[in-house]
MMTF fields as JSON, N, C-alpha, C and O atoms, coordinates in Angstrom:
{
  "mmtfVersion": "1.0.0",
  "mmtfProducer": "UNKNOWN",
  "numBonds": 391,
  "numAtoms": 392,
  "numGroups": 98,
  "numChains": 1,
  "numModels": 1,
  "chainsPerModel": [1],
  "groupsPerChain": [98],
  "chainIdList": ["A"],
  "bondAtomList": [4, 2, 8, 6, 12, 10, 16, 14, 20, 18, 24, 22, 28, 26, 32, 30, 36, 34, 40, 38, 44, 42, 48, 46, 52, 50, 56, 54, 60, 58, 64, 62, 68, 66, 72, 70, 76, 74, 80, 78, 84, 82, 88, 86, 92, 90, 96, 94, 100, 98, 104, 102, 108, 106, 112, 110, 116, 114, 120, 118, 124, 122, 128, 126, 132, 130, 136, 134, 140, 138, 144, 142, 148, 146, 152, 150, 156, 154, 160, 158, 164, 162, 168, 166, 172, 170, 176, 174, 180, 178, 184, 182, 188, 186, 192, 190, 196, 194, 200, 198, 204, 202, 208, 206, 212, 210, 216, 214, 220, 218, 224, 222, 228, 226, 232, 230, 236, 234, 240, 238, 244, 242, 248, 246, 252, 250, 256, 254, 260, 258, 264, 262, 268, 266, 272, 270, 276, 274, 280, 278, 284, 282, 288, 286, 292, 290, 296, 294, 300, 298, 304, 302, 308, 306, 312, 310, 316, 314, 320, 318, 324, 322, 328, 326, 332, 330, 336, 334, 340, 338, 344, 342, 348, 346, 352, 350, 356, 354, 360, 358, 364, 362, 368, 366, 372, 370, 376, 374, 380, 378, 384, 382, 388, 386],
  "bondOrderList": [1, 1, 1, 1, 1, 1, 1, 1, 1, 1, 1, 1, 1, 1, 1, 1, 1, 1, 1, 1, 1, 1, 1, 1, 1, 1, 1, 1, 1, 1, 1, 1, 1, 1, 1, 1, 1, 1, 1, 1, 1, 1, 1, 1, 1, 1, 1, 1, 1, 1, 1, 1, 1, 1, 1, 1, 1, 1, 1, 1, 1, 1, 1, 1, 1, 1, 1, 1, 1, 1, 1, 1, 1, 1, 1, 1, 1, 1, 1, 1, 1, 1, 1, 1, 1, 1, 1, 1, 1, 1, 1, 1, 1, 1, 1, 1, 1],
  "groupList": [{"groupName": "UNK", "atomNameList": ["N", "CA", "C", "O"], "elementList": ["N", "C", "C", "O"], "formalChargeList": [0, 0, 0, 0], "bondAtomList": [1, 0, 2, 1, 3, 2], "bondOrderList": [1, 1, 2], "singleLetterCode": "X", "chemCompType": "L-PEPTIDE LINKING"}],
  "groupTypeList": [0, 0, 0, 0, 0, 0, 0, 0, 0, 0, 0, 0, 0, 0, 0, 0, 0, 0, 0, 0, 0, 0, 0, 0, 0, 0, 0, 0, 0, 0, 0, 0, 0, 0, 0, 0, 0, 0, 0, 0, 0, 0, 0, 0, 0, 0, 0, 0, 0, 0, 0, 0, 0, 0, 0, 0, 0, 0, 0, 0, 0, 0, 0, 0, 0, 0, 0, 0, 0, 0, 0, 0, 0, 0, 0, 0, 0, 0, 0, 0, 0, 0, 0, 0, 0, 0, 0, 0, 0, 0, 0, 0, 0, 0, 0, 0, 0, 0],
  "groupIdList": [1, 2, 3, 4, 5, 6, 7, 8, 9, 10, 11, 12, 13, 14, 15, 16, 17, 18, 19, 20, 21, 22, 23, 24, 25, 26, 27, 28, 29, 30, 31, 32, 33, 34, 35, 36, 37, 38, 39, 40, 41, 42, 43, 44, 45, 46, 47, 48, 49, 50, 51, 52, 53, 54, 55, 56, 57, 58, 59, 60, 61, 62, 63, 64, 65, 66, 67, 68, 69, 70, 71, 72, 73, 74, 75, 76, 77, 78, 79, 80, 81, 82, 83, 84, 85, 86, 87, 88, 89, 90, 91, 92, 93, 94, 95, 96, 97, 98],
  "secStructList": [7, 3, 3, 3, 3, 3, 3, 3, 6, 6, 6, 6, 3, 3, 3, 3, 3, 3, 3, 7, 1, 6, 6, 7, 7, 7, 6, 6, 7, 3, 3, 3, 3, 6, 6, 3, 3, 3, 3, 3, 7, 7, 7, 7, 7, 7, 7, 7, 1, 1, 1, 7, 6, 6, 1, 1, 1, 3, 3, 7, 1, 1, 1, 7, 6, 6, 7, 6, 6, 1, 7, 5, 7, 6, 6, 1, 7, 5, 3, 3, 7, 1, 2, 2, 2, 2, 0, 0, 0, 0, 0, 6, 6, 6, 7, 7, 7, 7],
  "xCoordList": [0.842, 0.0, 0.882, 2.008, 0.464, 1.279, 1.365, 0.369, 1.773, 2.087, 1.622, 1.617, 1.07, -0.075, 0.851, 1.006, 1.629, 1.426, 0.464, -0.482, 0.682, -0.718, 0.509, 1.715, -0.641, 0.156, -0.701, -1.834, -0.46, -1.065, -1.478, -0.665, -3.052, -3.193, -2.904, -3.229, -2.348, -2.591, -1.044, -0.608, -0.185, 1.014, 2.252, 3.437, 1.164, 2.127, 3.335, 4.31, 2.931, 3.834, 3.496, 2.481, 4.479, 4.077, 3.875, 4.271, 3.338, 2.907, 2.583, 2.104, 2.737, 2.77, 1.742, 1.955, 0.748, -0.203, -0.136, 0.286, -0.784, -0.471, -2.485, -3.317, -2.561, -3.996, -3.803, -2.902, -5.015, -5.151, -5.263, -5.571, -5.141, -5.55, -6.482, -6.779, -7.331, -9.147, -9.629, -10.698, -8.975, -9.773, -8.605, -8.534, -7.542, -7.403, -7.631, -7.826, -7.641, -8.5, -8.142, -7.15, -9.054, -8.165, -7.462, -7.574, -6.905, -5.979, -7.016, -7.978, -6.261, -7.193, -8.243, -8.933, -8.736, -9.556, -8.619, -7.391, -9.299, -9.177, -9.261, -10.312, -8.563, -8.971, -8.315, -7.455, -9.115, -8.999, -8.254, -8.67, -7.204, -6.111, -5.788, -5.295, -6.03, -5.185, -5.915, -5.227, -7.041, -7.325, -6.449, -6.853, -5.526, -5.089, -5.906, -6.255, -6.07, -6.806, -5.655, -4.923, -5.375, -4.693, -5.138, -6.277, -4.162, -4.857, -4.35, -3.278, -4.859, -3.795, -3.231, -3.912, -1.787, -1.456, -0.59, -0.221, -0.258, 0.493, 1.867, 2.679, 2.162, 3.406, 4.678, 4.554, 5.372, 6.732, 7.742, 8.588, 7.331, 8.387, 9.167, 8.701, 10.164, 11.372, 10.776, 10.478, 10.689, 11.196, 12.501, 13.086, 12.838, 14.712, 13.946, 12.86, 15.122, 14.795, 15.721, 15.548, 16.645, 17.153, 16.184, 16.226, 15.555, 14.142, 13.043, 12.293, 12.759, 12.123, 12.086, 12.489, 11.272, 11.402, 10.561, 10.401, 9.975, 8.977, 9.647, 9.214, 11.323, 12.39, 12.776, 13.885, 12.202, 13.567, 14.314, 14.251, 15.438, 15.391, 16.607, 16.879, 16.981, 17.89, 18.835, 18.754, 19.472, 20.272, 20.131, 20.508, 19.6, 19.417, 20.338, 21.457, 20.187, 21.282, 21.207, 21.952, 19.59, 18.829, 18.95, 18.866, 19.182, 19.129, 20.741, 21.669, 20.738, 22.253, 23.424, 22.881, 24.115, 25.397, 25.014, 24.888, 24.791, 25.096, 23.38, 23.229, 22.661, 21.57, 20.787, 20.447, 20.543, 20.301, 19.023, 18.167, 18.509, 17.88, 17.738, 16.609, 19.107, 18.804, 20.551, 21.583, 20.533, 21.798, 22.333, 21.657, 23.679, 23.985, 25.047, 25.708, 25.177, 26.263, 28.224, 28.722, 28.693, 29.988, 30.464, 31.644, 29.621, 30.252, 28.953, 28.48, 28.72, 27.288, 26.339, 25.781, 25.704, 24.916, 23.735, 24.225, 22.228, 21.443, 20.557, 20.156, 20.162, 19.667, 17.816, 17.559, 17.144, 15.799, 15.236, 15.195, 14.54, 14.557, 13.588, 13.621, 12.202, 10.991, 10.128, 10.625, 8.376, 8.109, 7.901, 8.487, 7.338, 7.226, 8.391, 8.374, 9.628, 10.666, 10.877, 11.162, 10.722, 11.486, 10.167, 10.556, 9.005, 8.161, 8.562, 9.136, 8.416, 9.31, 10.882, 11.551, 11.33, 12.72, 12.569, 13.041, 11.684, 11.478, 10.49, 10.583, 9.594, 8.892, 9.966, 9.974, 10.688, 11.367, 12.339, 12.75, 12.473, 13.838, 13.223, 13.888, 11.946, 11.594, 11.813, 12.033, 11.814, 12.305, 10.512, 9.46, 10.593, 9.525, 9.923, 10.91, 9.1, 9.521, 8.677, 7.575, 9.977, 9.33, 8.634, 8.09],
  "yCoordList": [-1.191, 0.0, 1.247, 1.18, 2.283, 3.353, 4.753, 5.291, 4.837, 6.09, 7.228, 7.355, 8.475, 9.574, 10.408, 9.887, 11.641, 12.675, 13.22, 13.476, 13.538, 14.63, 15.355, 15.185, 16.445, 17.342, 17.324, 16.876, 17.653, 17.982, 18.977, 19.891, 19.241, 20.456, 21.263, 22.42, 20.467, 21.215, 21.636, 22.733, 20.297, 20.75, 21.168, 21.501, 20.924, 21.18, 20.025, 20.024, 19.269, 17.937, 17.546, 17.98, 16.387, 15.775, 14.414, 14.288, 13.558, 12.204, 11.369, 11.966, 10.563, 9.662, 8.186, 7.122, 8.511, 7.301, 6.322, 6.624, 5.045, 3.989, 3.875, 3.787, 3.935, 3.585, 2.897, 2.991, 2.197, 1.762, 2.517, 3.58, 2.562, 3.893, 4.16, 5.338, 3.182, 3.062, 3.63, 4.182, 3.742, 4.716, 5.357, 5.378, 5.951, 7.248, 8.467, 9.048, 9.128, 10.705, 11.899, 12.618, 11.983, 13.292, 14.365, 14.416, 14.941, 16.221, 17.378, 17.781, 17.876, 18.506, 18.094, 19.039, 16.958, 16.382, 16.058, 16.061, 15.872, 15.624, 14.664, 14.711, 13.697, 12.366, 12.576, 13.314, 11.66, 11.784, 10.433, 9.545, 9.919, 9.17, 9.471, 10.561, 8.568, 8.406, 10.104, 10.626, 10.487, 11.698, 12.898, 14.05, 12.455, 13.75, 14.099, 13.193, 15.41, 15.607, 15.96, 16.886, 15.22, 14.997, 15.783, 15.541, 16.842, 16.89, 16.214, 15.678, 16.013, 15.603, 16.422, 17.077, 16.38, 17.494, 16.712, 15.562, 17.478, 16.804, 16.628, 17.529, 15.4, 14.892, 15.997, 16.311, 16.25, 16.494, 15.483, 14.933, 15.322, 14.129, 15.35, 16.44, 14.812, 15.454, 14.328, 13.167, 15.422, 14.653, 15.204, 16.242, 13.951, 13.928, 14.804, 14.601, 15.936, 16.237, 15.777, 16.273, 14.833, 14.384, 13.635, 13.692, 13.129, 12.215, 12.706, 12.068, 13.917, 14.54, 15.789, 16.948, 14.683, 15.376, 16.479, 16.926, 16.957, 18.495, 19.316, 20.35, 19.284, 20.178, 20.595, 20.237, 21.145, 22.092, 22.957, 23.47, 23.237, 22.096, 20.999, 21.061, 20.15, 18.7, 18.208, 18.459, 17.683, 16.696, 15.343, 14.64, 14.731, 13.53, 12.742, 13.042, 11.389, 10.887, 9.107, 8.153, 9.657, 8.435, 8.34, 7.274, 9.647, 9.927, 10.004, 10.304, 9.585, 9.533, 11.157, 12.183, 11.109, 12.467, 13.005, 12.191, 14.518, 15.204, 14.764, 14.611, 14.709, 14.873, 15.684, 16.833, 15.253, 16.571, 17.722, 16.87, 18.785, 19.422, 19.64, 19.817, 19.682, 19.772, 20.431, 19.842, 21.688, 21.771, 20.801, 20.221, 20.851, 20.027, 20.536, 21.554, 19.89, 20.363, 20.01, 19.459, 20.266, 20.06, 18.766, 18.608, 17.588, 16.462, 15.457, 14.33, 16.51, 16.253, 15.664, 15.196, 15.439, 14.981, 16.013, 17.064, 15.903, 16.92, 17.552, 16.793, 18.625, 19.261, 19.582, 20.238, 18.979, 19.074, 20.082, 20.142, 21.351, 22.86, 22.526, 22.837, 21.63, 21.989, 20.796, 20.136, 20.462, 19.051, 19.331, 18.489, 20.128, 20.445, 19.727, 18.638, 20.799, 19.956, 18.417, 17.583, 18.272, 16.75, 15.79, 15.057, 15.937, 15.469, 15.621, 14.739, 16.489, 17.181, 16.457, 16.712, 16.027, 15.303, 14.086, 13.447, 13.397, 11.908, 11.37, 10.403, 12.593, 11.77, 12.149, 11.567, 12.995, 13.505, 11.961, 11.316, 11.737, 10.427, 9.473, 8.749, 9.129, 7.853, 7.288, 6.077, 8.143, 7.555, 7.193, 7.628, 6.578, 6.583, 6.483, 5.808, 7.232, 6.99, 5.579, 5.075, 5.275, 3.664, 4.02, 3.159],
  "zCoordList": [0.0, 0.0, 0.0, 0.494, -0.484, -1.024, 0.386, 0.871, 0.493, 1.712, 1.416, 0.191, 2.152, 1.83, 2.597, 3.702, 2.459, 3.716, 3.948, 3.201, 5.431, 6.435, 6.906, 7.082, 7.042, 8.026, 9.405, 9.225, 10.546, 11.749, 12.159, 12.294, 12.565, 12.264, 13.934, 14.201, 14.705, 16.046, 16.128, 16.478, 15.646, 15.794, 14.622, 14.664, 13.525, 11.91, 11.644, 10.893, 12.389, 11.844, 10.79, 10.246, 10.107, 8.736, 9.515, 10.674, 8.931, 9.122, 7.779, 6.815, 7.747, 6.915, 6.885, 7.466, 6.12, 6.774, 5.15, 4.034, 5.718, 4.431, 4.437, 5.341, 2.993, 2.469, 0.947, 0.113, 0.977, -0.559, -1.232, -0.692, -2.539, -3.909, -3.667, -3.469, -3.579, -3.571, -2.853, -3.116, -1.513, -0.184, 0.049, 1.278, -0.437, -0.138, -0.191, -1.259, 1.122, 1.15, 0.176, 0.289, -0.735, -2.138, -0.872, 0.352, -1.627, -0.817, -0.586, -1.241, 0.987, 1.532, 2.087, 2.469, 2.336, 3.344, 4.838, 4.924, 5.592, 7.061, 7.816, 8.456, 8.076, 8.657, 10.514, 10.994, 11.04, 12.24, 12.613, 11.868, 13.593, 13.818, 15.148, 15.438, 16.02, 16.855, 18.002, 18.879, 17.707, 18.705, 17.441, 17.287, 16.847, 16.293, 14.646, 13.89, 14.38, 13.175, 12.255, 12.604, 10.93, 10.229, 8.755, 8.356, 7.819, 6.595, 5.679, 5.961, 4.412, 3.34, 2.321, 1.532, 2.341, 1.409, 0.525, 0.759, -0.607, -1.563, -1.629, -1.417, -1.94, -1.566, -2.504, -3.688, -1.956, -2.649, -2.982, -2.276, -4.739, -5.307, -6.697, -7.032, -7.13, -8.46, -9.12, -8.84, -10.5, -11.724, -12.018, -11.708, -12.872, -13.128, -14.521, -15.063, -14.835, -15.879, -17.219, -18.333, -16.945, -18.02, -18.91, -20.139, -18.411, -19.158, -19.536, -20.275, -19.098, -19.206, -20.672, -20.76, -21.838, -23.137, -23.428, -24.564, -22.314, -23.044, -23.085, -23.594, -22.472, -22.27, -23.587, -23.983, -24.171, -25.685, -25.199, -24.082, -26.485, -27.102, -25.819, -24.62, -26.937, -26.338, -27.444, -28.646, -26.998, -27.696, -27.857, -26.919, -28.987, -29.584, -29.262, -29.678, -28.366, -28.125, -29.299, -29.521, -29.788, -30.596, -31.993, -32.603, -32.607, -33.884, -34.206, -33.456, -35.738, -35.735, -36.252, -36.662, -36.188, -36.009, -37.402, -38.318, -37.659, -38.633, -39.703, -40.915, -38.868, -39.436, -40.503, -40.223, -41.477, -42.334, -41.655, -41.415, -41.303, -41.176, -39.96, -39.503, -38.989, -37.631, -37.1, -37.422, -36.283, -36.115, -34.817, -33.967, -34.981, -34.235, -33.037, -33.248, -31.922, -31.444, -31.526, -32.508, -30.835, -31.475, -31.509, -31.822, -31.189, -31.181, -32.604, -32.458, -33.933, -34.407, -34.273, -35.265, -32.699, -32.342, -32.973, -33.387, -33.125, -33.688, -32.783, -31.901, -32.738, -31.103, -32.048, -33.058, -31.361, -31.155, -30.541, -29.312, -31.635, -31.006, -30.283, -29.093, -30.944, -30.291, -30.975, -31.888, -30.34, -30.318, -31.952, -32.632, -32.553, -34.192, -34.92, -35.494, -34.716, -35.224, -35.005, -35.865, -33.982, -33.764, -34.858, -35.767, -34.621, -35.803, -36.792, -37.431, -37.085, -38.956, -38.663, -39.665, -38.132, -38.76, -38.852, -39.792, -37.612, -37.527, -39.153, -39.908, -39.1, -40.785, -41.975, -43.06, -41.687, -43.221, -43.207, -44.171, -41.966, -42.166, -41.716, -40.975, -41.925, -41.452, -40.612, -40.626, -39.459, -37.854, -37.041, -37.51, -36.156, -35.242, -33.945, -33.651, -32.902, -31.182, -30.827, -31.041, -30.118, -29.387, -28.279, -27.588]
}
């Protein structure tokens, strides 16, 4: 079962309670535990942004060096300005994303 933070509302602690998907309390509701009144707030998690492709542009580490219609950087890898482009190169060269 997946872990929820609360915060505490008397003493501003965080707490950590375990619920199923199915019955856990959406955020911002209030559950009561233990005599103490608990809220739910939203967890603080990172995304890695290396993986993270909405980032333009990037460097193609998939497509091969010296690509026609794409500049490249100094090692001719081809840099992907924006999601338009990267479409427009993958159909001009018959590429597809897995």
């Amino acid at each position: 079962m997946p872990m929820y933070p609360f915060v505490d509302e008397s003493t501003g602690e965080s707490v950590e309670l375990h619920y199923s998907m199915a019955n856990a309390p959406s955020i911002g509701s209030t559950v009561e535990v233990d005599g103490r009144r608990l809220t739910r707030v939203v967890s603080d998690y990172q995304v890695d942004d290396a993986r993270n492709r909405s980032q333009y542009p990037y460097v193609s580490s998939s497509l091969p060096r010296n690509l026609e219609g794409c500049t490249t950087n100094s090692q001719g890898k081809p840099v992907i300005m924006s999601r338009r482009h990267e479409k427009e190169v993958m159909a001009r060269h018959g590429y597809e994303k897995e």
